[in-house]
Wavefront OBJ file of the C-alpha trace (Angstrom):
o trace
v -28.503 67.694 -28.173
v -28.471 70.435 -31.001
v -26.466 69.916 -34.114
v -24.230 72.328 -33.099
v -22.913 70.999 -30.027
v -22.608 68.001 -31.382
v -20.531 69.568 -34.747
v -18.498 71.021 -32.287
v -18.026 67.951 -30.024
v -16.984 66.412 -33.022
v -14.157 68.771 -34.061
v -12.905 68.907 -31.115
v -12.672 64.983 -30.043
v -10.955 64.979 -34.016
v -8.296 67.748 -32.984
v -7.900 66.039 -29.403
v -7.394 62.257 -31.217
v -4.611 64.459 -33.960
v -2.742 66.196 -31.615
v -2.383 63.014 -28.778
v -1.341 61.466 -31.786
v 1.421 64.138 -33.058
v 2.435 64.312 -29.491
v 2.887 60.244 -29.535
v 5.389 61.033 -32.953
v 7.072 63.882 -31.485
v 7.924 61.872 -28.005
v 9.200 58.410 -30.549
v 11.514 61.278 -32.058
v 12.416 62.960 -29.543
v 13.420 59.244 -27.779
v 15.517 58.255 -30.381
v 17.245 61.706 -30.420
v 15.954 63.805 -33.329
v 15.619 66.973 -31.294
v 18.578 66.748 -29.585
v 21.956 68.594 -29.932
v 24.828 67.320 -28.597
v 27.804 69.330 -27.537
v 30.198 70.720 -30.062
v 33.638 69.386 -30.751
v 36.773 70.212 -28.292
v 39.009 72.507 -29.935
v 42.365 72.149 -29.286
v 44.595 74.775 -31.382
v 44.572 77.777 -32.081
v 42.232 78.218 -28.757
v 42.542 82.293 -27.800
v 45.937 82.553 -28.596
v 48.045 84.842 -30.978
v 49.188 82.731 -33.466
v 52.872 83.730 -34.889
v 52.731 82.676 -38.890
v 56.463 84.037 -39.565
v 58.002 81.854 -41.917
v 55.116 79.233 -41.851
v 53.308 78.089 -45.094
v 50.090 76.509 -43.498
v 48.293 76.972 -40.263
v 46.959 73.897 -38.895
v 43.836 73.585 -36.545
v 43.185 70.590 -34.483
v 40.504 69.285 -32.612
v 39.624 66.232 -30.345
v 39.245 62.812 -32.440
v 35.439 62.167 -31.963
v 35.498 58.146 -33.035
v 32.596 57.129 -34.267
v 30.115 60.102 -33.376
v 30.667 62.010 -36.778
v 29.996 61.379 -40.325
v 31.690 64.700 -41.000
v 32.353 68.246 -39.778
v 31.587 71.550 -41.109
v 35.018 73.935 -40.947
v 34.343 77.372 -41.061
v 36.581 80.373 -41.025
v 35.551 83.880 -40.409
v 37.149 87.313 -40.463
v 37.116 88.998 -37.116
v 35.117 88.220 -34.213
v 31.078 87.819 -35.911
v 30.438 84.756 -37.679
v 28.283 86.266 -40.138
v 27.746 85.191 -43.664
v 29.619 88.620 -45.028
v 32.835 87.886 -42.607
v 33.530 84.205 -44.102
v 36.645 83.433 -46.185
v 36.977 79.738 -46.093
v 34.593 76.807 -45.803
v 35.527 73.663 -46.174
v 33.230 70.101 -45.541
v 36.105 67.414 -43.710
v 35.847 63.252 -43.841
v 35.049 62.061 -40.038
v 38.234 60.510 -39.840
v 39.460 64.368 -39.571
v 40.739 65.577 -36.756
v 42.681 68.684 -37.909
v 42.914 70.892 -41.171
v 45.721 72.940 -42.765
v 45.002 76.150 -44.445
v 47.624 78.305 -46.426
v 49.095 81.227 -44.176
v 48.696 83.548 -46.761
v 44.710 83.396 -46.169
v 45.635 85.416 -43.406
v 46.636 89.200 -42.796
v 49.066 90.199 -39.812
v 47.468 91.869 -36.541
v 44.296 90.936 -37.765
v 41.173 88.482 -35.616
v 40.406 85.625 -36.928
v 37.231 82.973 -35.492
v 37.040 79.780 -36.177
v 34.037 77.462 -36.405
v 33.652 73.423 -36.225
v 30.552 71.391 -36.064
v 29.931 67.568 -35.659
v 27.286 66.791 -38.024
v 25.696 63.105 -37.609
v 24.534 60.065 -39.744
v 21.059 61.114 -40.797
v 22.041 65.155 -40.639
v 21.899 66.081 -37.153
v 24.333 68.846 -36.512
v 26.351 69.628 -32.688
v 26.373 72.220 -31.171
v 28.907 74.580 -32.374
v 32.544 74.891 -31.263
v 34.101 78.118 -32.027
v 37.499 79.991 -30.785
v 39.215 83.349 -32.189
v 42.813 84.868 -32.334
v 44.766 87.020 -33.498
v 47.509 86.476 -36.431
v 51.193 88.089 -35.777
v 54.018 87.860 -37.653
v 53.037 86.920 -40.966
l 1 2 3 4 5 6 7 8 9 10 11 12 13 14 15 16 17 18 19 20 21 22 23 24 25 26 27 28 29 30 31 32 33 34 35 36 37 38 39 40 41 42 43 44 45 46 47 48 49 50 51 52 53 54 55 56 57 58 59 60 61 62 63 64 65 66 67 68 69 70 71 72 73 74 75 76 77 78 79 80 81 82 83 84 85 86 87 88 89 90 91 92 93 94 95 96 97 98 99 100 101 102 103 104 105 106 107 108 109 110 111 112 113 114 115 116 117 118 119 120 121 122 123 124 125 126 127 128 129 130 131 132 133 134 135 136 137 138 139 140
């Protein structure tokens, strides 16, 4: 056998024995649910409605109480319909205890869309899917 073929058996049986191994580590993490997403949070109000702010000082969203599958959620809210960076005016990290969140009426501007963003994000960093809704503010 020439040195060649045998350089080149070599490299390869070293790339075979890597990548059965990194397949081995990516099948132990994908077991114990590191590539998984799980399904975003149910949002209860405001869900596609017009919200009427006349004469109220806070607007409170609410979601499902997720016991036990959150170490926190990620509350976003954006103007309009795009959740893009340049559209969001309030952010706000909540305990996993949370199941709703008051924010001050005046945050928001009469006949104008508002979307709204929550994600579950696990012990050890794992993030939902995300849960999002928009509507429109009368009446304020």
């Amino acid at each position: 056998m020439s040195n060649i073929r045998i350089a080149g058996l070599t490299i390869f049986l070293i790339l075979s024995h890597n990548l059965c191994a990194f397949s081995e580590s990516a099948d132990f993490a994908r077991s114990i649910g590191l590539f998984e997403k799980t399904s975003g949070p149910q949002l209860l109000y405001p869900a596609g409605d017009k919200v009427d702010l006349t004469g109220r000082d806070f607007l409170e969203f609410r979601w499902v109480y997720d016991i036990g599958h959150a170490d926190r959620y990620i509350f976003k809210i954006y103007k309009g319909y795009n959740m893009y960076a340049k559209d969001l005016i309030f952010y706000e990290d909540l305990a996993s205890s949370s199941a709703s969140v008051k924010v001050r009426s005046s945050l928001f501007e009469a006949d104008q869309a508002y979307t709204w963003s929550l994600v579950r994000v696990h012990i050890g960093g794992q993030k939902s899917d995300k849960s999002f809704s928009s509507f429109r503010v009368i009446g304020n």
